[in-house]
DSSP file (Angstrom, degrees, kcal/mol; ACC not computed):
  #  RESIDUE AA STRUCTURE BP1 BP2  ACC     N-H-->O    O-->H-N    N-H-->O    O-->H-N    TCO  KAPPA ALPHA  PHI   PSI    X-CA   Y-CA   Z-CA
    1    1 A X     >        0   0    0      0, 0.0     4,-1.4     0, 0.0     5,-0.0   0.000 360.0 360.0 360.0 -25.9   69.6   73.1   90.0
    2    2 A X  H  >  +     0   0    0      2,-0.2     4,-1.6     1,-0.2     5,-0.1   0.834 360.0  54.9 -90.5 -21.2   70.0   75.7   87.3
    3    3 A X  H >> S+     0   0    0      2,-0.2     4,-2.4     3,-0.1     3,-0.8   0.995 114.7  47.2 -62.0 -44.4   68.9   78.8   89.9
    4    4 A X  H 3> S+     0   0    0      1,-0.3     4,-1.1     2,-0.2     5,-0.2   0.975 112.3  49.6 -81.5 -70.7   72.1   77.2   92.3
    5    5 A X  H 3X S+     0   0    0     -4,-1.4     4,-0.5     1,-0.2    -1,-0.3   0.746 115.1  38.8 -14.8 -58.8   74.1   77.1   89.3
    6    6 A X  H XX S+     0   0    0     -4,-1.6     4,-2.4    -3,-0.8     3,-1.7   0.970 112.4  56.8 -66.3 -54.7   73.5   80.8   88.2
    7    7 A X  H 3X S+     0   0    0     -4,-2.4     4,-1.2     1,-0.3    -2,-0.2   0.960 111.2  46.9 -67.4 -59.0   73.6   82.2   92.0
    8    8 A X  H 3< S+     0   0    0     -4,-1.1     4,-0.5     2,-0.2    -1,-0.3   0.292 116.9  44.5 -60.3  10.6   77.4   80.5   92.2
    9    9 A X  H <X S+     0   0    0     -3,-1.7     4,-3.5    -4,-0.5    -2,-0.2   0.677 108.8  48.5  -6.5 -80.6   78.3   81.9   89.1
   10   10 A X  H  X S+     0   0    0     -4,-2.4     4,-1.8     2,-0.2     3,-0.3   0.869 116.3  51.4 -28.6 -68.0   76.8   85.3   89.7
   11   11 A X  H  X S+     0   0    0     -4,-1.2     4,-3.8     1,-0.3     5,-0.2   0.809 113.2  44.9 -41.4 -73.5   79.0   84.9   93.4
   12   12 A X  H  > S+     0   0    0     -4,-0.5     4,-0.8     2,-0.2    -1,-0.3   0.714 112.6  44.6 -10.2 -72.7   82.1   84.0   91.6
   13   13 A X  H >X S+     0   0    0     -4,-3.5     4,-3.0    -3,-0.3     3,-1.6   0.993 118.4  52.5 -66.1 -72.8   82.0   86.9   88.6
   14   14 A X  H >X S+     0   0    0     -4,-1.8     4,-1.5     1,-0.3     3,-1.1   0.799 116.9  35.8 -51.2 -81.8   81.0   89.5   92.0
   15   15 A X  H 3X S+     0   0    0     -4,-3.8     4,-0.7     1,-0.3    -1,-0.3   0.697 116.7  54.4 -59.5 -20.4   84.2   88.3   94.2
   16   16 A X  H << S+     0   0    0     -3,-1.6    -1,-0.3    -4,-0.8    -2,-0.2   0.890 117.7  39.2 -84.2 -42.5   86.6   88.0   90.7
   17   17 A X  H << S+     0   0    0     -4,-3.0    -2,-0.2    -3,-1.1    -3,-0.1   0.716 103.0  65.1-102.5  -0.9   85.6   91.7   90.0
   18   18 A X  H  < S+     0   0    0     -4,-1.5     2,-0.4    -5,-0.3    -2,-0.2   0.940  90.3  94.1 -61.5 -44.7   85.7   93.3   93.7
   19   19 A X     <  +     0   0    0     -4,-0.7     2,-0.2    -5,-0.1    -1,-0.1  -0.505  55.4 178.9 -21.3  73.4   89.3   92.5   93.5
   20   20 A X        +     0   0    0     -2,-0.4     3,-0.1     1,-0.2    93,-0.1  -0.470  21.0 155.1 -79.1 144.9   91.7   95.2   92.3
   21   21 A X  S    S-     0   0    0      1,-0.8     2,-0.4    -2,-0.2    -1,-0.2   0.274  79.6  -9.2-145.0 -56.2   95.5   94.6   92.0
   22   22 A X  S    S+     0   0    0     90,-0.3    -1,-0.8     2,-0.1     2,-0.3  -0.841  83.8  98.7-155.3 177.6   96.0   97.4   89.3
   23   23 A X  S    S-     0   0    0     -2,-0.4    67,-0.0    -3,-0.1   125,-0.0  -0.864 108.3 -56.7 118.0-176.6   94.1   99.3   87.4
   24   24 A X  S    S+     0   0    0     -2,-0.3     2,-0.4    65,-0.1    -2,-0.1  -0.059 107.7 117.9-101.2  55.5   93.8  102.9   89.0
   25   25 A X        -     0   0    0     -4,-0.1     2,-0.3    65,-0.1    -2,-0.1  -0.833  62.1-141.9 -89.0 122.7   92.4  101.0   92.0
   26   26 A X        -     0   0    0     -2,-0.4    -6,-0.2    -4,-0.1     2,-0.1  -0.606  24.6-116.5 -88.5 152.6   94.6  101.5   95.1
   27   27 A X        -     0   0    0     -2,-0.3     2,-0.4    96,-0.2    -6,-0.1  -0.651  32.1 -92.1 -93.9 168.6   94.9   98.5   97.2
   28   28 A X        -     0   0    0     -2,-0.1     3,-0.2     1,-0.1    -1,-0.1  -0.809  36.9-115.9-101.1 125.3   93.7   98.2  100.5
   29   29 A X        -     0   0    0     -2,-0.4     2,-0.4     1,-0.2    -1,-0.1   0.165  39.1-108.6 -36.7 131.2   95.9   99.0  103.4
   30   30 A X        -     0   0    0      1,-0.1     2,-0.8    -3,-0.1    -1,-0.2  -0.514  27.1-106.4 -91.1 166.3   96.6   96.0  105.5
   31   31 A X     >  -     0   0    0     -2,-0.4     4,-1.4     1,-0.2     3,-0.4  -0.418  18.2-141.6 -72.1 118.4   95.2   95.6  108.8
   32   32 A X  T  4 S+     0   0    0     -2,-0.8    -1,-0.2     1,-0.2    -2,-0.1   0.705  95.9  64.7 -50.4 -16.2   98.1   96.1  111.3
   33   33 A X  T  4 S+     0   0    0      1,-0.2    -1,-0.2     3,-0.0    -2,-0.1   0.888 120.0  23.5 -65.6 -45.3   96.3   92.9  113.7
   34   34 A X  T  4 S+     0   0    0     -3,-0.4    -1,-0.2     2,-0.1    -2,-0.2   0.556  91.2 127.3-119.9  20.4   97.0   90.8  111.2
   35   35 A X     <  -     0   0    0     -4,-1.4     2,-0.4    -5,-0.1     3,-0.1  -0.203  61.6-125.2 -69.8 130.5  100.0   92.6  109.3
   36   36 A X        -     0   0    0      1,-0.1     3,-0.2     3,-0.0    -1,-0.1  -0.562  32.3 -88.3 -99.4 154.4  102.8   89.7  109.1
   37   37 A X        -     0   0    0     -2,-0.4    -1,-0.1     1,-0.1     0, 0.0   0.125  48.4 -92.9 -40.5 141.4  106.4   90.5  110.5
   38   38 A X        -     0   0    0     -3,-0.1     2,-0.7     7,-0.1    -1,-0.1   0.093  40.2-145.0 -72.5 176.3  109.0   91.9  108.6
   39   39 A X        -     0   0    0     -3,-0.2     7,-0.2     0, 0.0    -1,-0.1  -0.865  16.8-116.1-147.9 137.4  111.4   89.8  106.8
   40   40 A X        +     0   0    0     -2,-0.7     5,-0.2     5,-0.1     2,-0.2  -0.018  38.2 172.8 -41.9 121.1  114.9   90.0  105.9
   41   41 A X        -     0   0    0      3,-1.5    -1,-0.1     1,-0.5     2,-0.0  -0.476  49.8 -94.0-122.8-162.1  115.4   90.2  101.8
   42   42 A X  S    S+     0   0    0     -2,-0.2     2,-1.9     1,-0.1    -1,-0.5   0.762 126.0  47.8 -91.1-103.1  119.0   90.9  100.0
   43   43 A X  S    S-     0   0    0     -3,-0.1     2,-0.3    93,-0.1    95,-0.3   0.081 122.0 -83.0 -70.4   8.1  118.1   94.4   99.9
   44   44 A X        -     0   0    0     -2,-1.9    -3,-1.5    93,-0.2     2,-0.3  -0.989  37.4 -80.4 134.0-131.2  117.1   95.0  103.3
   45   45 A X  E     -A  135   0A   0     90,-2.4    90,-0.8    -2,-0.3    -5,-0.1  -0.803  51.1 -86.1-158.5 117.5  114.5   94.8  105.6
   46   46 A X  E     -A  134   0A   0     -2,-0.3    88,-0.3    73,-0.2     2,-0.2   0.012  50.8-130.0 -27.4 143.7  110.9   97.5  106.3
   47   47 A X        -     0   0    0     86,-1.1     2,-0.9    32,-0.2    86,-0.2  -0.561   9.4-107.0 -29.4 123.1  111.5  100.2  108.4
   48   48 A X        -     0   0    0     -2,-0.2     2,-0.3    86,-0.1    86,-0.1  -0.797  30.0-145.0 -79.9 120.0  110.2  102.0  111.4
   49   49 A X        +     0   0    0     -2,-0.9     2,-0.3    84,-0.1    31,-0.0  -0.549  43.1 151.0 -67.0 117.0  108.8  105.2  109.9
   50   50 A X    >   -     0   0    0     -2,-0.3     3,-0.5     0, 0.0    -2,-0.0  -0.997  56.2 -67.3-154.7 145.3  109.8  107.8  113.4
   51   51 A X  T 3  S+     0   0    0     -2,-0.3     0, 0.0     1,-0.2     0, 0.0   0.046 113.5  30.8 -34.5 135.8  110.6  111.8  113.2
   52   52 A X  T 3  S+     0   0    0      1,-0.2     2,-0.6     0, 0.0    -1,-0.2   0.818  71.3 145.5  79.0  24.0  113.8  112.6  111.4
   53   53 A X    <   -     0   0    0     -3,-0.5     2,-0.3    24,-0.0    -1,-0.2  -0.906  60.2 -99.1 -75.4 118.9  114.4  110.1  108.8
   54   54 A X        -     0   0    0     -2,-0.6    26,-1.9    24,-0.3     2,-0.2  -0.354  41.8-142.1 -31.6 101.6  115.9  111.2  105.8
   55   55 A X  B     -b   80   0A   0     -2,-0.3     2,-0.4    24,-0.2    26,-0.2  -0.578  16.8-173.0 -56.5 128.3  113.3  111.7  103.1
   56   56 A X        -     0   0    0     24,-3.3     2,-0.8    -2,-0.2    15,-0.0  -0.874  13.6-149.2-137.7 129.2  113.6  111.0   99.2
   57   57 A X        -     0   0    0     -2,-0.4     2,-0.6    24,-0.2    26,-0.3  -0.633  12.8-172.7 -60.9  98.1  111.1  111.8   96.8
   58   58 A X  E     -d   83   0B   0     24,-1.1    26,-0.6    -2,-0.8     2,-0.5  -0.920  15.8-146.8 -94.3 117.4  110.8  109.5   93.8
   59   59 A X  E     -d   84   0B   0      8,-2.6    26,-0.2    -2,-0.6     2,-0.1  -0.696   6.5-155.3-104.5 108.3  108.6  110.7   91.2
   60   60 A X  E     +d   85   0B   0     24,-3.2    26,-1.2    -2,-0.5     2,-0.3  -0.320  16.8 175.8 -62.8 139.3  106.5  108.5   89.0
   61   61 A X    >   -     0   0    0     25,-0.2     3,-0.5    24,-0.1     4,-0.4  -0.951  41.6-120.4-147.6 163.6  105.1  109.7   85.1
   62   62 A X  T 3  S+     0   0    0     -2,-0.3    -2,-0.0     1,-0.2    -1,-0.0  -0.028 105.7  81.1 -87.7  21.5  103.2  108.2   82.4
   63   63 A X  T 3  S-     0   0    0      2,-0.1    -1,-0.2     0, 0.0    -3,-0.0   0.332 115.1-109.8 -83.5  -0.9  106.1  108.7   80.1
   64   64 A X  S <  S+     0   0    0     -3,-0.5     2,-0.5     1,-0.2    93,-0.2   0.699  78.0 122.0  96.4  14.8  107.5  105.2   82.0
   65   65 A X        -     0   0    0     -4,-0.4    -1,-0.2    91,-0.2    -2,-0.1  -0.919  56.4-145.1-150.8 113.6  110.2  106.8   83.9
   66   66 A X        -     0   0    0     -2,-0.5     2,-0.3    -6,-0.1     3,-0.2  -0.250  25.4-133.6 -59.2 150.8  111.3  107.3   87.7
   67   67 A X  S    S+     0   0    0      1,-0.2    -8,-2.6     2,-0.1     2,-0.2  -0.833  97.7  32.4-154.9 109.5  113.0  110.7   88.7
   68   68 A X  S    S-     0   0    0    -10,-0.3    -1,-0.2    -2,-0.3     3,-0.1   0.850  80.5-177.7 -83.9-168.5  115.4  110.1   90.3
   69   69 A X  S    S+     0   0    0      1,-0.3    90,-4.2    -3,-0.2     2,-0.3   0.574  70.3  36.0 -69.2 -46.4  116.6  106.7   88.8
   70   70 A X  E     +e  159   0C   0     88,-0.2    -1,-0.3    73,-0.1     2,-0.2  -0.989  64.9 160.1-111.0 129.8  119.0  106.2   90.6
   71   71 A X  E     -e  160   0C   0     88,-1.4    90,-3.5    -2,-0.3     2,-0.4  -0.755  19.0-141.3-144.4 168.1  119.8  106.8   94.4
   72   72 A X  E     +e  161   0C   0     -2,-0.2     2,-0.3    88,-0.2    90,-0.2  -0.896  13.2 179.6-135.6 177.5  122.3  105.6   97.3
   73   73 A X  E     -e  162   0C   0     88,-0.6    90,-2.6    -2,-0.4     2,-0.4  -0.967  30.6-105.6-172.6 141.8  122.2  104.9  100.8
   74   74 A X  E >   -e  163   0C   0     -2,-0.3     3,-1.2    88,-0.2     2,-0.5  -0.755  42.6-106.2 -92.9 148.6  124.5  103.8  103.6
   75   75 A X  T 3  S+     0   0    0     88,-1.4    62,-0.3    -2,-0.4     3,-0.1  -0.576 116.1  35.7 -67.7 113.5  124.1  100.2  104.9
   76   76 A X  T 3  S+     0   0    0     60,-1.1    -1,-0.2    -2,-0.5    61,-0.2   0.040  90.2 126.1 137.8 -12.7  122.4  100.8  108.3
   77   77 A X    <   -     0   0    0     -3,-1.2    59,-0.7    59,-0.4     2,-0.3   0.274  48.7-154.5 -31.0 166.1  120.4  103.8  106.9
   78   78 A X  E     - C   0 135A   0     57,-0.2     2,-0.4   -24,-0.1   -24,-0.3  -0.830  23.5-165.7-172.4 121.0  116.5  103.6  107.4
   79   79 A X  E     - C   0 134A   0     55,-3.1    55,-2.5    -2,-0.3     2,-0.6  -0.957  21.8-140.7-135.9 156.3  115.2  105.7  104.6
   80   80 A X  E     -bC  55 133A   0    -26,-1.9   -24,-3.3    -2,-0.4     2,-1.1  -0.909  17.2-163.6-115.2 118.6  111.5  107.3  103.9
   81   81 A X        -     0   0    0     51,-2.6     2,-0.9    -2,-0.6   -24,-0.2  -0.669   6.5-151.1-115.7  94.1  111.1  107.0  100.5
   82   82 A X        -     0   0    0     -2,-1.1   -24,-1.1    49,-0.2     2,-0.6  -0.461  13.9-151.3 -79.3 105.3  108.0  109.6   99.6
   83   83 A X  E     -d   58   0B   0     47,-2.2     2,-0.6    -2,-0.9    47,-0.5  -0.629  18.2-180.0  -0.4  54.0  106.4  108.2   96.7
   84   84 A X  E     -d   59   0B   0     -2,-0.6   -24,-3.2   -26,-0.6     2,-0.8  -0.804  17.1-158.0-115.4 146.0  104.5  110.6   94.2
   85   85 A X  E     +d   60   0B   0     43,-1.0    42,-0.5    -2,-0.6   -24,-0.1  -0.811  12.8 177.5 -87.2 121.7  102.9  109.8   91.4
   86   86 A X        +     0   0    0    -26,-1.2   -25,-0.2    -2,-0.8    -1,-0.1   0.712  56.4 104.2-100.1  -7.2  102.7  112.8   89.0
   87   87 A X  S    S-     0   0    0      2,-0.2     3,-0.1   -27,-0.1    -2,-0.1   0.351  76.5-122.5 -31.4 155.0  100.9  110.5   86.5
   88   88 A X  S    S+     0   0    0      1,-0.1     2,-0.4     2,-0.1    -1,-0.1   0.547  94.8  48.4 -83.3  -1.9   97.0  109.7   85.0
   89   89 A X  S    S-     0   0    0     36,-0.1    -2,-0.2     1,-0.0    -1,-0.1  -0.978  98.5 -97.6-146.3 153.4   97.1  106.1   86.0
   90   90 A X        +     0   0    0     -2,-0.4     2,-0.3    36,-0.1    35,-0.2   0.053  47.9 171.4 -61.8 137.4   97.9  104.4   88.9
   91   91 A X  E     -G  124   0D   0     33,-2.3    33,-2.0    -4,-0.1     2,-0.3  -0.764  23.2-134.4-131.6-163.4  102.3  102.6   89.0
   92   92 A X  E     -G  123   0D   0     -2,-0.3    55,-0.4    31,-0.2    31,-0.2  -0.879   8.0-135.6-156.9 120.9  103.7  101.3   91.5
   93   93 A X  E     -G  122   0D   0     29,-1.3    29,-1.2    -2,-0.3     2,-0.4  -0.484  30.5-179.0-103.2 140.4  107.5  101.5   93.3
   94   94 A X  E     -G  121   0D   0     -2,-0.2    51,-0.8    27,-0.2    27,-0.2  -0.820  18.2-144.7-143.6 110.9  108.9   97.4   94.2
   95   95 A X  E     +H  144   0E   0     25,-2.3     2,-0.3    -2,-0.4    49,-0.2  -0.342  47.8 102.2 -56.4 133.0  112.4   97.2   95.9
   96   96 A X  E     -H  143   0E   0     47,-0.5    47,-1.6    -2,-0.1     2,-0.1  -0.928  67.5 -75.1 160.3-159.7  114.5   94.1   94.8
   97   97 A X     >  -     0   0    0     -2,-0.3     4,-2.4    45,-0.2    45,-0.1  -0.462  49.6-100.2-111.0-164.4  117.1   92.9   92.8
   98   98 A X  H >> S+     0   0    0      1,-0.2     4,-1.5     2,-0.2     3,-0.9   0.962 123.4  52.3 -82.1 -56.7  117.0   92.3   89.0
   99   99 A X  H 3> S+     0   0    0      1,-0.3     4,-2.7     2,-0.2    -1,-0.2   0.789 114.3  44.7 -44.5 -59.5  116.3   88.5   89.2
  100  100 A X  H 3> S+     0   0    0      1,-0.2     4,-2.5     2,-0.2    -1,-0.3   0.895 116.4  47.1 -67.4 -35.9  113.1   89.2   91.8
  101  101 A X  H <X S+     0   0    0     -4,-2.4     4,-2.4    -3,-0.9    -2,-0.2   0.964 111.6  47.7 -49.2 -59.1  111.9   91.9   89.8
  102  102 A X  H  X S+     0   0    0     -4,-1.5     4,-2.4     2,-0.2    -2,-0.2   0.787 111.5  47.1 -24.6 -68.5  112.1   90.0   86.7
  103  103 A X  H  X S+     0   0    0     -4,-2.7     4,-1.7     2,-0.3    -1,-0.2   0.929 118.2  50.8 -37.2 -75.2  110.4   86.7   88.2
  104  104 A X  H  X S+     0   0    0     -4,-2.5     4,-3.2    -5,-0.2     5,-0.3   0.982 105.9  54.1 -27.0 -69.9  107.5   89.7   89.7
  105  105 A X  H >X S+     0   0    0     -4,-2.4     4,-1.0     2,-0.2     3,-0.8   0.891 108.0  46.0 -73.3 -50.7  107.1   91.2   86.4
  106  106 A X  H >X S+     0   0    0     -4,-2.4     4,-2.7     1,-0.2     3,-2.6   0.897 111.6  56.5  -4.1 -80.7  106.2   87.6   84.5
  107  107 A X  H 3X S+     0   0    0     -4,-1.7     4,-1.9     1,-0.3    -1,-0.2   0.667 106.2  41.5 -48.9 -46.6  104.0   87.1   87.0
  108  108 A X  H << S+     0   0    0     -4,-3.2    -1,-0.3    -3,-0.8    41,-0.3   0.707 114.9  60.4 -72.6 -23.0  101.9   90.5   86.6
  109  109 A X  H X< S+     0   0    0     -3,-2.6     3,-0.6    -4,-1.0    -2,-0.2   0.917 114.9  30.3 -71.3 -61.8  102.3   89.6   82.9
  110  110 A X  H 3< S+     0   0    0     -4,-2.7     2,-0.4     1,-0.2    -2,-0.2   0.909 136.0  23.6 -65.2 -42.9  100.5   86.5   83.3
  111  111 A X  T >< S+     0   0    0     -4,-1.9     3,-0.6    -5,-0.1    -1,-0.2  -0.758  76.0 172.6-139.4  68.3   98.0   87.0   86.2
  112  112 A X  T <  S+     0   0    0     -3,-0.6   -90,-0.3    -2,-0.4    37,-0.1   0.350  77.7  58.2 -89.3  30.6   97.7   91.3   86.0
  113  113 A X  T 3  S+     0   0    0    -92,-0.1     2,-0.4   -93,-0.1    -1,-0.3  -0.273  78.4 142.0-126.1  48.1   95.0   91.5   88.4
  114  114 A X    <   -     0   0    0     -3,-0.6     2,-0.3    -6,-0.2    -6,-0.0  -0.737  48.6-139.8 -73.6 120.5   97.5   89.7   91.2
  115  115 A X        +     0   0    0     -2,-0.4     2,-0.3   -94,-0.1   -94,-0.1  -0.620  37.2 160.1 -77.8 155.5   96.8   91.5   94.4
  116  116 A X        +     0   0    0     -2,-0.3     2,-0.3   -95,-0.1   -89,-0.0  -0.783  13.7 169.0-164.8 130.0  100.4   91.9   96.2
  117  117 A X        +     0   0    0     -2,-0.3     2,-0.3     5,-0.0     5,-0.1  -0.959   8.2 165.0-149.0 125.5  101.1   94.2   98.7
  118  118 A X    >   -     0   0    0     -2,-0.3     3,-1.2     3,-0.0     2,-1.0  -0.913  56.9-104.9-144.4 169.0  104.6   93.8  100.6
  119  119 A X  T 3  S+     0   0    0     -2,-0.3   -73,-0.2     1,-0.3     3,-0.1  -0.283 115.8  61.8 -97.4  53.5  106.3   96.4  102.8
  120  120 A X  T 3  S+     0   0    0     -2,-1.0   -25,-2.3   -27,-0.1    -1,-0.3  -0.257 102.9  74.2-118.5   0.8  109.2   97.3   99.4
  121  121 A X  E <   +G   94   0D   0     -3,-1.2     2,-0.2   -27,-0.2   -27,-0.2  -0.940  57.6 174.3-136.8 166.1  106.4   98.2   97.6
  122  122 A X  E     -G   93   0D   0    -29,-1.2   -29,-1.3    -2,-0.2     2,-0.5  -0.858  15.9-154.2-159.4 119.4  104.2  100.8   97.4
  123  123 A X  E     -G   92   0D   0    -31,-0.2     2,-0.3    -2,-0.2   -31,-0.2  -0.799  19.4-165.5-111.2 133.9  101.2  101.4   94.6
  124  124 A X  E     -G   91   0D   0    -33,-2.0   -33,-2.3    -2,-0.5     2,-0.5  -0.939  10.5-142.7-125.1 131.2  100.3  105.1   94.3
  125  125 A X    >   -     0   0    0     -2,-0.3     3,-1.0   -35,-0.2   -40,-0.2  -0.808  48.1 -61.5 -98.7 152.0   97.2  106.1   92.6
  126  126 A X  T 3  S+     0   0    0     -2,-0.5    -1,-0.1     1,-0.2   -40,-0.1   0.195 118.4   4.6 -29.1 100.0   97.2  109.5   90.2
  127  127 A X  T 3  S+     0   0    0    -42,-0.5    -1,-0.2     1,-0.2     2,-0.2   0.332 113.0  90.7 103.0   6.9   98.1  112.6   92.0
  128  128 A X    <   -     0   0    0     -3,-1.0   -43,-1.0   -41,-0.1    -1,-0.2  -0.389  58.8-147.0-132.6-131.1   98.7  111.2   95.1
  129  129 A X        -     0   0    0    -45,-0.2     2,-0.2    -2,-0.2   -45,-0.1  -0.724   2.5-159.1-178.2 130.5  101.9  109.8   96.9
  130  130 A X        -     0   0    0    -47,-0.5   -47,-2.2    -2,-0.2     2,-0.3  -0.641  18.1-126.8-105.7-164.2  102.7  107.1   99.3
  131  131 A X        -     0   0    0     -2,-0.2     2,-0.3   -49,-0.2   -49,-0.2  -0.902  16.3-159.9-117.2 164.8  105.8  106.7  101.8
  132  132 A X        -     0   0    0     -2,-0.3   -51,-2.6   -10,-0.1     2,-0.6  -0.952   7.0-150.3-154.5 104.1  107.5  103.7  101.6
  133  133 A X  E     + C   0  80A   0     -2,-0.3   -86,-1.1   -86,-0.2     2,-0.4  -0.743  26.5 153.5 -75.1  91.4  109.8  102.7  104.8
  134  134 A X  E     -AC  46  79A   0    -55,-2.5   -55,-3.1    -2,-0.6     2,-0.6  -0.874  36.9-144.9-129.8 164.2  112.9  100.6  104.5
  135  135 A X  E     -AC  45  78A   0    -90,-0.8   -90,-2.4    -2,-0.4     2,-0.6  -0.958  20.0-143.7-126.2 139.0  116.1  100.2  106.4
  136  136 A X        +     0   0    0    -59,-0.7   -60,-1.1    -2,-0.6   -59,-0.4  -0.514  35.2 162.3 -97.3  70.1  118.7   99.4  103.8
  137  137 A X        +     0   0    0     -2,-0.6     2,-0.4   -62,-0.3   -93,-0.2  -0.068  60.0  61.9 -38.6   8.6  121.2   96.4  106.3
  138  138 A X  S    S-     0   0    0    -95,-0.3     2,-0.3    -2,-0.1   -62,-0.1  -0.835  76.8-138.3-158.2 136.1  122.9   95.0  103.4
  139  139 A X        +     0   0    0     -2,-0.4     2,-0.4   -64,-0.1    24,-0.2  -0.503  49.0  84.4 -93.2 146.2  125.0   96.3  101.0
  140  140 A X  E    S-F  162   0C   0     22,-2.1    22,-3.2    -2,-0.3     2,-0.3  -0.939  80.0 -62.8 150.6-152.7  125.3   95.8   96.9
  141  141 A X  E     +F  161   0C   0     -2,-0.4     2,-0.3    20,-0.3    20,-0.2  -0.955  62.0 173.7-147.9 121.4  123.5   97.5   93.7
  142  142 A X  E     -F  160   0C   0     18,-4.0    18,-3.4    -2,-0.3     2,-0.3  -0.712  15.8-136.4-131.1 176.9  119.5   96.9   93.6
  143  143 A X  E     -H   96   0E   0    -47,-1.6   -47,-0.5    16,-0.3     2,-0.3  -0.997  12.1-157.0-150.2 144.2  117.1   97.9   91.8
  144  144 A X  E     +H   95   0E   0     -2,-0.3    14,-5.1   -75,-0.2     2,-0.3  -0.912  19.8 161.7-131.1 149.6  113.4   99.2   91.6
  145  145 A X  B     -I  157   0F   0    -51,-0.8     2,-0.6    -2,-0.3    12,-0.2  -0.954  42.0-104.1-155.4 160.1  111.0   99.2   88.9
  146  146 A X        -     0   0    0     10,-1.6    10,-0.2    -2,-0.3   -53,-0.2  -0.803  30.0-162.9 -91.1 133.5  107.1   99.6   88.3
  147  147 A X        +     0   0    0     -2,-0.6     5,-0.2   -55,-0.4    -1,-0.1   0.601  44.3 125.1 -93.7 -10.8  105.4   96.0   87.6
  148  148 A X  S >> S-     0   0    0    -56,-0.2     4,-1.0     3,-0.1     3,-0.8  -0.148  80.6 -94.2 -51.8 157.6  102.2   96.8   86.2
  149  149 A X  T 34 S+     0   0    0    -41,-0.3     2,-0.9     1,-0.2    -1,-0.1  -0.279 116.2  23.2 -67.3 154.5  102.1   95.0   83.0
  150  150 A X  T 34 S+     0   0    0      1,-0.1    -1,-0.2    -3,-0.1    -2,-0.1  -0.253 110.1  82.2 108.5 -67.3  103.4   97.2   80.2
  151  151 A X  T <4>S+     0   0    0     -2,-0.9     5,-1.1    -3,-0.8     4,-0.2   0.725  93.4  37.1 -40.8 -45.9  105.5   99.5   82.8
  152  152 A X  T  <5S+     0   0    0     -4,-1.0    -1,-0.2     1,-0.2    -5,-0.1   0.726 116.7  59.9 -95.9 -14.2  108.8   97.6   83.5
  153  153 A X  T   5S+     0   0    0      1,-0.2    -1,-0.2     2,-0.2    -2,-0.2   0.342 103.1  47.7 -93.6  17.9  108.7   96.6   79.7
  154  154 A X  T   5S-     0   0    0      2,-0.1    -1,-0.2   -90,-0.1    -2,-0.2   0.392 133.0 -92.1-121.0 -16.8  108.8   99.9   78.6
  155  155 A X  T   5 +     0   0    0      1,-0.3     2,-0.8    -4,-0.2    -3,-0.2   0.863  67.3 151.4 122.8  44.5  111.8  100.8   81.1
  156  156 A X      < +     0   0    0     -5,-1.1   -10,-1.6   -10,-0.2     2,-0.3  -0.924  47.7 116.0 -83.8 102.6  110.0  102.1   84.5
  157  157 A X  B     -I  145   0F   0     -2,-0.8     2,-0.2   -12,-0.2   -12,-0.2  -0.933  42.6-178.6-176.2 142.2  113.1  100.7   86.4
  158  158 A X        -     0   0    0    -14,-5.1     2,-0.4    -2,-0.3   -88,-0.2  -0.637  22.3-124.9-139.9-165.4  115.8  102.2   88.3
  159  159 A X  E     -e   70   0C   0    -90,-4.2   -88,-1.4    -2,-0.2     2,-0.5  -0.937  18.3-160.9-150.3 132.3  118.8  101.0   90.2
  160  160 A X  E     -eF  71 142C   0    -18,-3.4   -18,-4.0    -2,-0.4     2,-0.3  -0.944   6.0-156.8-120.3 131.9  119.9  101.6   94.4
  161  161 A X  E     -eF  72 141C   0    -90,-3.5   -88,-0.6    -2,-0.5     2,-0.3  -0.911   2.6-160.8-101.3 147.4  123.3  101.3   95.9
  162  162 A X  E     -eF  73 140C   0    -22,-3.2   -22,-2.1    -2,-0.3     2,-0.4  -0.981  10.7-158.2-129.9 132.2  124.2  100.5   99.7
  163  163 A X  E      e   74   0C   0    -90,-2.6   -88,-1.4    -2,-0.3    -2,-0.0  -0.967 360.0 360.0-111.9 130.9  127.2  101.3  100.4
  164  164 A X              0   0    0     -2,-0.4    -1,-0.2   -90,-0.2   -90,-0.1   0.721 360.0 360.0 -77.3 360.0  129.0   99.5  103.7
């Protein structure tokens, strides 16, 4: 009884520490089979990534701070939003408004090896850059911020307008 004991233990500790959510661990990509439809948020809805989309760069540092900070868009826009981290340790870009960020960033506070992966976000590890596809359908003042723990409380946060 005490070898079955140790070998589910052992199991446990293996599967709790394959598991990355942050750290400079990139998460793993999901599989398009089982990749779920997109869905409608206040600030808009993923994007088909297709030739000719307007590109903007937003650029990550370990000083806490997005470059640019702020950006705009017209409501009906579909925008490719390249991702670099110029950083040593892995951040992360998360579309939404202050309320959903907020609510996120608690949540990473509490439980910071939360996997999450949602098509508004996009976790870049150091030195490299993803793109991050959205079509901006609704109009108001949003905001993006990095959730690793540490990150949005030191001011990694920014602010998006759509304008009808």
């Amino acid at each position: 009884m005490q070898t079955l004991k140790y070998i589910a233990a052992s199991a446990l500790l293996a599967c709790a520490t394959a598991t990355f959510a942050h750290g400079n661990a990139a998460h793993t990509p999901a599989n398009p089979a089982t990749a779920v439809p997109p869905e409608q948020k206040a600030w808009g809805i993923a994007g088909d990534a297709r030739p000719g989309l307007r590109t903007l760069t937003l650029r990550m540092t370990d000083d806490m701070r997005f470059e640019p900070d702020h950006f705009s868009v017209r409501q009906g826009e579909t925008l490719r939003l390249r991702v670099e981290n110029r950083g040593q340790i892995l951040h992360e870009v998360v579309l939404g408004t202050a309320a959903s960020l907020q609510e996120h960033a608690a949540l990473m506070l509490k439980f910071p090896g939360m996997e999450h992966a949602e098509p508004y976000m996009a976790h870049v590890a150091p030195g490299e850059r993803e793109d991050l596809v959205w079509h901006f359908n609704r109009p108001g003042t949003f905001d993006f911020a990095c959730l690793i723990p540490g990150h949005y409380q030191a001011g990694m946060q920014g602010r998006f307008t759509v304008t009808p």
